[in-house]
N, CA, C and O atoms as a GROMACS GRO file, in nm:
protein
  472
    1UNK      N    1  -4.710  -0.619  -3.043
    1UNK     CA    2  -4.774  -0.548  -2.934
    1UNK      C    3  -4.920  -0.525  -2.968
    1UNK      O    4  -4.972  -0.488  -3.073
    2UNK      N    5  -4.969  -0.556  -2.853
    2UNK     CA    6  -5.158  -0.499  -2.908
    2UNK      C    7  -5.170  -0.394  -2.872
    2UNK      O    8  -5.082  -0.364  -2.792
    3UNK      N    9  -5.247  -0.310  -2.894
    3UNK     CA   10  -5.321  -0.204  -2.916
    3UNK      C   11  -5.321  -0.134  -2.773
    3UNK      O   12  -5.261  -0.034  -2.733
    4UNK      N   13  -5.429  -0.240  -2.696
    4UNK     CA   14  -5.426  -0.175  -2.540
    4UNK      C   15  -5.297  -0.156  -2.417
    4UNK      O   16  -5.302  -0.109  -2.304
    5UNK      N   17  -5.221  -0.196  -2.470
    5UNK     CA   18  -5.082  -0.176  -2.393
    5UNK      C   19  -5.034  -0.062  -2.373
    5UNK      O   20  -5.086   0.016  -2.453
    6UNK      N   21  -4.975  -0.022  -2.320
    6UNK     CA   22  -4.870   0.111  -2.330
    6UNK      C   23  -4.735   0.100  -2.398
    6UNK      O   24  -4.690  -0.010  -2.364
    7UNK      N   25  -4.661   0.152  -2.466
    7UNK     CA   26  -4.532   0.101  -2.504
    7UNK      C   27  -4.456   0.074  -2.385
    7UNK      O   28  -4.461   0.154  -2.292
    8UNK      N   29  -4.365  -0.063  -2.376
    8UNK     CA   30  -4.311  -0.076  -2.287
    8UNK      C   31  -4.163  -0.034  -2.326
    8UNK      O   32  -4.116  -0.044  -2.440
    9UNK      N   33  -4.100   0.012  -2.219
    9UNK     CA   34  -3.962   0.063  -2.238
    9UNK      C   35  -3.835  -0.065  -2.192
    9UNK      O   36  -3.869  -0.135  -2.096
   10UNK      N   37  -3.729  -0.089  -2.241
   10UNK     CA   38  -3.673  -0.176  -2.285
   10UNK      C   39  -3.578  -0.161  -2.131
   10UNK      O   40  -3.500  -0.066  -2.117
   11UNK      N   41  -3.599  -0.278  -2.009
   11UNK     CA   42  -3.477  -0.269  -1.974
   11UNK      C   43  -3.387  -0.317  -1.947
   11UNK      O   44  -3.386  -0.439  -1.966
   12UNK      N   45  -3.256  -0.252  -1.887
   12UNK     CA   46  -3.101  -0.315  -1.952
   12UNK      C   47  -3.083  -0.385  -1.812
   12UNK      O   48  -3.126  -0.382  -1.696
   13UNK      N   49  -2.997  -0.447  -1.890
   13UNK     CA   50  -2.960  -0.574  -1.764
   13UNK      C   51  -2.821  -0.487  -1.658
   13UNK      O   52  -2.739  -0.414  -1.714
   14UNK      N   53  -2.820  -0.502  -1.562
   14UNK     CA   54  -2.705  -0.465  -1.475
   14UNK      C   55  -2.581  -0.545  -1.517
   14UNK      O   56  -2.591  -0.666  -1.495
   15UNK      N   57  -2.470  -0.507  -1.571
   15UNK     CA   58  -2.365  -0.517  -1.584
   15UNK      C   59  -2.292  -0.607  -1.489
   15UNK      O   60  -2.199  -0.572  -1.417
   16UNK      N   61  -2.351  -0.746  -1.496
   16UNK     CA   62  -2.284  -0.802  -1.311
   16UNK      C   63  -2.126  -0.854  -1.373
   16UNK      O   64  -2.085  -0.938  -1.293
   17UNK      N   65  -2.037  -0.836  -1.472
   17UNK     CA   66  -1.881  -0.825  -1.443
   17UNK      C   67  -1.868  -0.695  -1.417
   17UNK      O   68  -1.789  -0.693  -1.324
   18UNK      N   69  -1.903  -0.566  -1.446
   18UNK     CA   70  -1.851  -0.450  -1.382
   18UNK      C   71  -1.911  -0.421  -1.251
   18UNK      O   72  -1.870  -0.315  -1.204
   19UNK      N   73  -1.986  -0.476  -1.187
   19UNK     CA   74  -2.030  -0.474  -1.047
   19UNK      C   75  -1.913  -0.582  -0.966
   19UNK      O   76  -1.856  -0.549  -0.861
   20UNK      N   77  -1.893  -0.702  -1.031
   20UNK     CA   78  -1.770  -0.784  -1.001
   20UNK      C   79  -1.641  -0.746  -0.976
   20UNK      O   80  -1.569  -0.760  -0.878
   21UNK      N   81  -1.626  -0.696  -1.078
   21UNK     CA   82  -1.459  -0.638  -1.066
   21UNK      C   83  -1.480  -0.496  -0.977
   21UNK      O   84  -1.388  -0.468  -0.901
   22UNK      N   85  -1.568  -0.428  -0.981
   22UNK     CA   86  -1.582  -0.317  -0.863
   22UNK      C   87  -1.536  -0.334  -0.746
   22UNK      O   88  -1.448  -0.264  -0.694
   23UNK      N   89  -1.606  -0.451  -0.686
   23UNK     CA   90  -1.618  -0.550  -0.548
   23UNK      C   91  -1.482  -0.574  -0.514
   23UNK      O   92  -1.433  -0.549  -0.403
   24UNK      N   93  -1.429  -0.618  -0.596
   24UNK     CA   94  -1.280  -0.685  -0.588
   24UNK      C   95  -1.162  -0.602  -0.656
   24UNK      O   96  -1.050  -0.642  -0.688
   25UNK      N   97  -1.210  -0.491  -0.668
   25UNK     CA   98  -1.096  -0.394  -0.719
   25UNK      C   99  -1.012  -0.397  -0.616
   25UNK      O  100  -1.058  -0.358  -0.509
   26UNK      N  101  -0.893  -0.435  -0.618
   26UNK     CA  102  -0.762  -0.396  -0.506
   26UNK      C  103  -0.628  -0.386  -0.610
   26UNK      O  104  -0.616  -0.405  -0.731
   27UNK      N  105  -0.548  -0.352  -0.520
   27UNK     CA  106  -0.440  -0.246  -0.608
   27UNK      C  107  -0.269  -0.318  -0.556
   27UNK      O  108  -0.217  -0.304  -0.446
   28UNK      N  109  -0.227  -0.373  -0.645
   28UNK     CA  110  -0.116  -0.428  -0.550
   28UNK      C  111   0.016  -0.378  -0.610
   28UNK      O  112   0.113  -0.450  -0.634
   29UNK      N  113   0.004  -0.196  -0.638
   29UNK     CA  114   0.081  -0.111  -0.704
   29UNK      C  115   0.196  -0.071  -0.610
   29UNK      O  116   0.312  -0.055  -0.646
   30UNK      N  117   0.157  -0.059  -0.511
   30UNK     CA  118   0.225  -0.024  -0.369
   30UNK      C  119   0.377  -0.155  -0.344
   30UNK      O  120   0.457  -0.122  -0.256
   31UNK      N  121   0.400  -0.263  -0.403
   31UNK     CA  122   0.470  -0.387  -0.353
   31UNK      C  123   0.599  -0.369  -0.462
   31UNK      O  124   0.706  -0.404  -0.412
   32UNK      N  125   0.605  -0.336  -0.559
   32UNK     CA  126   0.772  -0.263  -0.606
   32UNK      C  127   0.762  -0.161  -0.578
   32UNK      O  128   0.881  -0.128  -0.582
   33UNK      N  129   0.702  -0.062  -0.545
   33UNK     CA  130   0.787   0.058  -0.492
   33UNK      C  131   0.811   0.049  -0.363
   33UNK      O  132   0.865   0.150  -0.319
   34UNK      N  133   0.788  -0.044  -0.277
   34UNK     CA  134   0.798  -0.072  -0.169
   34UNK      C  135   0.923  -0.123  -0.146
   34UNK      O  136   0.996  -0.072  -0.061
   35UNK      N  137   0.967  -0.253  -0.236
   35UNK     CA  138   1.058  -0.324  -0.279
   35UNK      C  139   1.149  -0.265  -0.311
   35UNK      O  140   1.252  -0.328  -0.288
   36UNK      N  141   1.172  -0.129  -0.372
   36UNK     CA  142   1.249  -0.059  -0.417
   36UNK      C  143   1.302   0.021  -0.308
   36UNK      O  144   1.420   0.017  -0.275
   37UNK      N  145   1.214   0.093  -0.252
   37UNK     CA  146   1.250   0.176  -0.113
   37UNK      C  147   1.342   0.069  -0.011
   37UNK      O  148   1.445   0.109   0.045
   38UNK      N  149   1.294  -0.061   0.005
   38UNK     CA  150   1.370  -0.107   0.097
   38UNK      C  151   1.495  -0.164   0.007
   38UNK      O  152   1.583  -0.190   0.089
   39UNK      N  153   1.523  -0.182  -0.074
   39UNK     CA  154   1.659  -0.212  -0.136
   39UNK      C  155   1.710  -0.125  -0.127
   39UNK      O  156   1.810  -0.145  -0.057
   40UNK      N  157   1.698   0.041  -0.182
   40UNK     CA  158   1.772   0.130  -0.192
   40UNK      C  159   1.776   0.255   0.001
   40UNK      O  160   1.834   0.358   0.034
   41UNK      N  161   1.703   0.183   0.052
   41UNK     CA  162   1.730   0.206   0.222
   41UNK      C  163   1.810   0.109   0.289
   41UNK      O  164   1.860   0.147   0.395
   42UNK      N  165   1.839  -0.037   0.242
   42UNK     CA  166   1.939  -0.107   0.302
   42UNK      C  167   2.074  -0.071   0.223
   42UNK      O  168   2.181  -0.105   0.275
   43UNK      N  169   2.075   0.004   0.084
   43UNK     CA  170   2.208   0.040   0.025
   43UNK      C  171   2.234   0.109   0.081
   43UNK      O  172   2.331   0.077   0.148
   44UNK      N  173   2.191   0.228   0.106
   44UNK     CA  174   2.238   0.340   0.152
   44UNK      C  175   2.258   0.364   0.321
   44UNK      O  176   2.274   0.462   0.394
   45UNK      N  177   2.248   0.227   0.338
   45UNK     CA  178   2.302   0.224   0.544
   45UNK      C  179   2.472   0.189   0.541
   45UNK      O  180   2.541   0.176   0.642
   46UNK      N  181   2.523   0.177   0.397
   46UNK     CA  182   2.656   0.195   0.413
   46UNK      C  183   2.726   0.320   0.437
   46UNK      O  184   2.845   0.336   0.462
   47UNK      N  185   2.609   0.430   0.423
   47UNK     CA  186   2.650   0.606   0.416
   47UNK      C  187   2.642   0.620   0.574
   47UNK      O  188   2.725   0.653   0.659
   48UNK      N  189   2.486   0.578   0.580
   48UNK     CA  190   2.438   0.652   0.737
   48UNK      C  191   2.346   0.524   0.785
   48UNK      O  192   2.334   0.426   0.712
   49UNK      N  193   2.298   0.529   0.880
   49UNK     CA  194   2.227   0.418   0.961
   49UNK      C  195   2.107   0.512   0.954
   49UNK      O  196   2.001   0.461   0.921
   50UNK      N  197   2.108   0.640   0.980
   50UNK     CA  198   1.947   0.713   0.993
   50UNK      C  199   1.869   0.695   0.862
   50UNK      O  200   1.748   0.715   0.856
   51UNK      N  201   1.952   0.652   0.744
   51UNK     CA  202   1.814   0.626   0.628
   51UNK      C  203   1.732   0.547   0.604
   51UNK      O  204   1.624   0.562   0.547
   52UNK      N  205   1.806   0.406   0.672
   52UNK     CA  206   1.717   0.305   0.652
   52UNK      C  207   1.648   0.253   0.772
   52UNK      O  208   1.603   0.141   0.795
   53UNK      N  209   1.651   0.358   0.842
   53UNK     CA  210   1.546   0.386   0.977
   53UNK      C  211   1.448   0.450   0.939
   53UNK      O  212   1.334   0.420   0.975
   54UNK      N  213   1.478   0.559   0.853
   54UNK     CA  214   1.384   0.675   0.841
   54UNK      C  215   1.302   0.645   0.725
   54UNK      O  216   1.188   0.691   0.722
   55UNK      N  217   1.351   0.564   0.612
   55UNK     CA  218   1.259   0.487   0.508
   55UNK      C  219   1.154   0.388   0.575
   55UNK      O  220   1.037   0.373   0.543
   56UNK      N  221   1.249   0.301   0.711
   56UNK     CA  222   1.155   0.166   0.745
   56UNK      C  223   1.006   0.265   0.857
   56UNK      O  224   0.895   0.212   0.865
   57UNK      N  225   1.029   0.374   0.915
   57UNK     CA  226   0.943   0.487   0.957
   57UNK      C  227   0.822   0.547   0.838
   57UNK      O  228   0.700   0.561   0.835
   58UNK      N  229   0.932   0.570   0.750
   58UNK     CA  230   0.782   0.650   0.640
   58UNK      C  231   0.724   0.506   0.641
   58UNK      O  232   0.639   0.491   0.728
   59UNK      N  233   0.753   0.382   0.556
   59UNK     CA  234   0.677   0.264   0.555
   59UNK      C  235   0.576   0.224   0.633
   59UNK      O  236   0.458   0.193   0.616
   60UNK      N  237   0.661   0.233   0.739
   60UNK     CA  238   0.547   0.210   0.860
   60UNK      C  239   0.404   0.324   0.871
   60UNK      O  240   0.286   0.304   0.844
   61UNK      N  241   0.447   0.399   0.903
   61UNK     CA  242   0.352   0.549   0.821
   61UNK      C  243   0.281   0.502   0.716
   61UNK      O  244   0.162   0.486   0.744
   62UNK      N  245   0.309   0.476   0.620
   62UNK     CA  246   0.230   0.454   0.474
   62UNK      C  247   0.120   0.309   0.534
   62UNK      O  248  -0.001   0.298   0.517
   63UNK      N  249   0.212   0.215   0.605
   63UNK     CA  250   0.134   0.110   0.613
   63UNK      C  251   0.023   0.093   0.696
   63UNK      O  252  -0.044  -0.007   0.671
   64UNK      N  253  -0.020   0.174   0.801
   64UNK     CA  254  -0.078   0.206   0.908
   64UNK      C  255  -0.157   0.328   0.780
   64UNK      O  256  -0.250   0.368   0.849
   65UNK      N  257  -0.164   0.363   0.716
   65UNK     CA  258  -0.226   0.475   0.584
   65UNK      C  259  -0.350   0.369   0.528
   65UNK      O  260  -0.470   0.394   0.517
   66UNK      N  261  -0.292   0.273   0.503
   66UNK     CA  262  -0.294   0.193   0.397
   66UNK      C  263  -0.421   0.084   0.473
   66UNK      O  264  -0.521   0.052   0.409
   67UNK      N  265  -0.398   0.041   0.600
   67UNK     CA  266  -0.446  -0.050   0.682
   67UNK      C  267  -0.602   0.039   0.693
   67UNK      O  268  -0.718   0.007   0.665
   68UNK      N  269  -0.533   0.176   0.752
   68UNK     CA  270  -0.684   0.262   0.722
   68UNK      C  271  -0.795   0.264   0.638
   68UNK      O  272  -0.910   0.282   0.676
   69UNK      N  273  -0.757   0.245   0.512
   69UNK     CA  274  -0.835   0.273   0.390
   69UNK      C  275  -0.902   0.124   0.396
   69UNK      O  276  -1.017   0.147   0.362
   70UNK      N  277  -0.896   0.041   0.411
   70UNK     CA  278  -0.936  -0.099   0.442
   70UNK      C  279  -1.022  -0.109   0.574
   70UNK      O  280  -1.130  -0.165   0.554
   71UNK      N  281  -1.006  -0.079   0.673
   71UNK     CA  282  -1.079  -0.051   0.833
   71UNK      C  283  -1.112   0.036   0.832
   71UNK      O  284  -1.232   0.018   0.811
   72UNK      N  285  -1.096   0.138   0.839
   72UNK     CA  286  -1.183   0.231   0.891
   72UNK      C  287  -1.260   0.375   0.812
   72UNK      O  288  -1.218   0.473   0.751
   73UNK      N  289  -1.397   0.322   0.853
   73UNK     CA  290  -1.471   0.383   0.778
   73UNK      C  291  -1.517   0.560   0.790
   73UNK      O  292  -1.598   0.632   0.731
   74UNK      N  293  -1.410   0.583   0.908
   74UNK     CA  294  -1.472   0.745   0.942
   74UNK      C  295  -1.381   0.820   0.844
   74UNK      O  296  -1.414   0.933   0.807
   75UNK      N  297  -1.256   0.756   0.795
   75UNK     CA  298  -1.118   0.757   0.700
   75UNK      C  299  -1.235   0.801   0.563
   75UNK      O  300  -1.342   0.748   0.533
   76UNK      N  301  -1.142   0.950   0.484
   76UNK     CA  302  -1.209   0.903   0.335
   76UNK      C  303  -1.197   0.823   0.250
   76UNK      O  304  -1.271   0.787   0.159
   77UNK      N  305  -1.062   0.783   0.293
   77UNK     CA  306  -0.972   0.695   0.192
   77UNK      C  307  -1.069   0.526   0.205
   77UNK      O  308  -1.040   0.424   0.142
   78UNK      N  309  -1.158   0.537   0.283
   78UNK     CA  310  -1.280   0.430   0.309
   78UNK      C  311  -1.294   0.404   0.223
   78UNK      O  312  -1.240   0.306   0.171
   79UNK      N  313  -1.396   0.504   0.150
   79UNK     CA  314  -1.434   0.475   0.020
   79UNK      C  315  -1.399   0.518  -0.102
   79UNK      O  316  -1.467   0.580  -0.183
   80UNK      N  317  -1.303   0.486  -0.110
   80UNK     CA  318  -1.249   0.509  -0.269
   80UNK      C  319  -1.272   0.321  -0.334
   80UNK      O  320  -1.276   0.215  -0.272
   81UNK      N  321  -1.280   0.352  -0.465
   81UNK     CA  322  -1.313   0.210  -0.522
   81UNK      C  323  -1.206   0.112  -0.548
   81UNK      O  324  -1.216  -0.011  -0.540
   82UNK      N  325  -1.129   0.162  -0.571
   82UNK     CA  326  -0.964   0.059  -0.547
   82UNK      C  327  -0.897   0.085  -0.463
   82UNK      O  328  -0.867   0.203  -0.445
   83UNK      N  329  -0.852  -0.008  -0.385
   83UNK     CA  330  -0.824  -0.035  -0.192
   83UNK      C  331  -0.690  -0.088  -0.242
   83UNK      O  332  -0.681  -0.146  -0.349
   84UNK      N  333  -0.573  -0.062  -0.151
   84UNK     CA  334  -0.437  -0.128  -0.130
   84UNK      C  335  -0.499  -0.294  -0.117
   84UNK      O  336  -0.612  -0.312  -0.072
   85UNK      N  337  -0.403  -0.419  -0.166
   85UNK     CA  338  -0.456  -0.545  -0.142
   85UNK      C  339  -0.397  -0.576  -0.033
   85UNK      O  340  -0.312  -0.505   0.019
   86UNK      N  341  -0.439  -0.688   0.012
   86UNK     CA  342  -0.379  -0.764   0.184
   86UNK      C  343  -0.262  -0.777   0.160
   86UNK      O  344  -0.207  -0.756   0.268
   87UNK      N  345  -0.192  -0.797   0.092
   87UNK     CA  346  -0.078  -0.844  -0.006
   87UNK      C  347  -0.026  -0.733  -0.019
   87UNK      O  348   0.091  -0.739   0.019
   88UNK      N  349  -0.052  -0.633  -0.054
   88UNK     CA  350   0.038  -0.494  -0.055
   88UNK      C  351   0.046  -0.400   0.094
   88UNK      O  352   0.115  -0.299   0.104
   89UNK      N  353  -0.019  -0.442   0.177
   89UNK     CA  354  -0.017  -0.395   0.286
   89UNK      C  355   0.048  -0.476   0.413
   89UNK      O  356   0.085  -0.416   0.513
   90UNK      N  357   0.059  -0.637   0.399
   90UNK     CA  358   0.139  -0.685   0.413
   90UNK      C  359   0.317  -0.658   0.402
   90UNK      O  360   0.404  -0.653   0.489
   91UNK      N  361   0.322  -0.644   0.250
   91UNK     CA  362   0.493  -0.629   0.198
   91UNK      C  363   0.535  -0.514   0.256
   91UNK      O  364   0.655  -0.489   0.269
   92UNK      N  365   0.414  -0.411   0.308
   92UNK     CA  366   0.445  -0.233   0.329
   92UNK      C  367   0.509  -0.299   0.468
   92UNK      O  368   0.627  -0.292   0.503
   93UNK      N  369   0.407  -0.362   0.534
   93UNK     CA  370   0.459  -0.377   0.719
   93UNK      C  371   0.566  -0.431   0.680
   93UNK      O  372   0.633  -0.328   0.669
   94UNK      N  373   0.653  -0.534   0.643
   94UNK     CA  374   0.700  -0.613   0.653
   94UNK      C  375   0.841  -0.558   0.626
   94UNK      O  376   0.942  -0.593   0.688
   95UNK      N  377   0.838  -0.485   0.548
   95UNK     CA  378   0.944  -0.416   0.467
   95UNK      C  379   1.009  -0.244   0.604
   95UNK      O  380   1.122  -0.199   0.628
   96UNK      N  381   0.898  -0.212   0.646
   96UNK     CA  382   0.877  -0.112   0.739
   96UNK      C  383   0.960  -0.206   0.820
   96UNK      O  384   1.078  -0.175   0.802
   97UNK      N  385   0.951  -0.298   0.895
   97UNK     CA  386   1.022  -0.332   1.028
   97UNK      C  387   1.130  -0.438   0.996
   97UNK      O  388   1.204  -0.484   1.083
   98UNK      N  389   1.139  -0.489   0.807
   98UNK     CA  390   1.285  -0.517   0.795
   98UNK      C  391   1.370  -0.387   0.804
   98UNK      O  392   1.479  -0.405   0.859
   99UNK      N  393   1.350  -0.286   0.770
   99UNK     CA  394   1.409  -0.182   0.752
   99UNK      C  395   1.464  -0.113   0.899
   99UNK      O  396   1.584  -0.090   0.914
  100UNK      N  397   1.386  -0.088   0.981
  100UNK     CA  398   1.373  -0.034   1.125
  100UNK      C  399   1.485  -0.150   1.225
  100UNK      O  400   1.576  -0.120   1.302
  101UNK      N  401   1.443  -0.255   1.192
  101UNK     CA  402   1.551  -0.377   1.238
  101UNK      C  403   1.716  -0.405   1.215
  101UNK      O  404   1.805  -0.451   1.286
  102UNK      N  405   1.705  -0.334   1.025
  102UNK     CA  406   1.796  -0.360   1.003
  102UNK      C  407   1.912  -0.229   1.023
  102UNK      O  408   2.033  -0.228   1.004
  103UNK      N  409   1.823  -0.128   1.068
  103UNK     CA  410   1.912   0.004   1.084
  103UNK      C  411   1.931   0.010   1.233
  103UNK      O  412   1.988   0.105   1.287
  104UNK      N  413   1.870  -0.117   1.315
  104UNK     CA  414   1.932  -0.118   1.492
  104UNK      C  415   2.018  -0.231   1.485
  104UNK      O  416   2.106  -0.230   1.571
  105UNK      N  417   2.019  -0.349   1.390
  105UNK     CA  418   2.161  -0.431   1.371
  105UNK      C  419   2.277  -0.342   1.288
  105UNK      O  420   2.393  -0.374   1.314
  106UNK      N  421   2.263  -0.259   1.213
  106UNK     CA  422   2.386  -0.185   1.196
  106UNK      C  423   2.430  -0.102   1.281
  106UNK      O  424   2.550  -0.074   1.284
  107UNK      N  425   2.334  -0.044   1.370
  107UNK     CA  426   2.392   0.027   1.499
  107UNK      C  427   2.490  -0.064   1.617
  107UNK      O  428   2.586  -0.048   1.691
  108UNK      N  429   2.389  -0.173   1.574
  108UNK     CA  430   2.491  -0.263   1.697
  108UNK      C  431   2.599  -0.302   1.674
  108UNK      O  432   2.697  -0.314   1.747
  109UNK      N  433   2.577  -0.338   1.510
  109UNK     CA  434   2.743  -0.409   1.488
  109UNK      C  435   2.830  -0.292   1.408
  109UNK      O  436   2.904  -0.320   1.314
  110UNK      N  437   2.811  -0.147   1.464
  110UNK     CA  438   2.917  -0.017   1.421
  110UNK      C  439   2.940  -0.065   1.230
  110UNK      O  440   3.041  -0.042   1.164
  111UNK      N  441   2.791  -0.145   1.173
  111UNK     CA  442   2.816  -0.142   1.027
  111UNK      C  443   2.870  -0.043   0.896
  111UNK      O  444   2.936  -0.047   0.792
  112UNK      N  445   2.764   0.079   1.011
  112UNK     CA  446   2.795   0.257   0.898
  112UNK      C  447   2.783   0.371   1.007
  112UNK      O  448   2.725   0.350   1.113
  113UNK      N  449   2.818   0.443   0.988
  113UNK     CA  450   2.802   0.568   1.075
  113UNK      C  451   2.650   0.635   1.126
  113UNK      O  452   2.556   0.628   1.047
  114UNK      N  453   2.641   0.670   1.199
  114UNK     CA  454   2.505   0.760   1.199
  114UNK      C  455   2.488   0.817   1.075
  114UNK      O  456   2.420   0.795   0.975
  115UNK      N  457   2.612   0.936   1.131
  115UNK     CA  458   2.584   1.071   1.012
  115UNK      C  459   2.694   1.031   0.946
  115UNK      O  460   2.802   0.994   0.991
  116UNK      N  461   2.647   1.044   0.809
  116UNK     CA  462   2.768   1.058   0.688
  116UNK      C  463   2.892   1.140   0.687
  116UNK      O  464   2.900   1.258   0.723
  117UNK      N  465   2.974   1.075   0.648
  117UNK     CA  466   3.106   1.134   0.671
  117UNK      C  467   3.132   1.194   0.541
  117UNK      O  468   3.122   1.109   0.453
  118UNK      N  469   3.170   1.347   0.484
  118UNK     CA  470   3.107   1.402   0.404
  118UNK      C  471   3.295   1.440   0.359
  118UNK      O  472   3.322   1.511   0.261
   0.00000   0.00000   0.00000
């Protein structure tokens, strides 16, 4: 350094893999417990038909939650930095109206009771 300069201060480079993986943070945590809810809501339509209505309902609920945080930006859940993936919000719908479907084909074909027979 010469003389007439000012010390220059050293600077750091921007981190472009943690700006990367920021960008593309998505979360596809949501797709076994999803998986799980609808296995153990089609078991349990041998008790009653209202559970695996009322599981394929919360789903649907969660998934329409979930669709939010992705669209719409007036939502807080906007901006949080890890987002449900297309892929986990997918399996949520999908699972929501196997479930809802499969608790109006057990109604039709008298598979399980409404209410549990106790």
């Amino acid at each position: 350094m010469s003389a007439g300069y000012p010390y220059r201060t050293r600077r750091s480079r921007p981190n472009r893999s943690a700006e990367a993986e920021n960008e593309h943070a998505r979360s596809n945590a949501a797709i076994p417990v999803t998986i799980v809810i609808a296995a153990v809501g089609l078991y349990l339509g041998h008790y009653t038909i209202l559970l695996p209505f009322l599981f394929g309902v919360f789903l649907l609920y969660s998934g329409f939650s979930f669709l939010s945080t992705r669209l719409n930006p007036l939502s807080p859940h906007f901006y949080l930095t890890r987002k449900p993936s297309w892929t986990a919000i997918g399996v949520v719908f999908l699972s929501a109206f196997l479930l809802v479907y499969a608790a109006y084909w057990m109604w039709l074909h008298h598979y399980g009771p409404i209410l549990p027979h106790f």
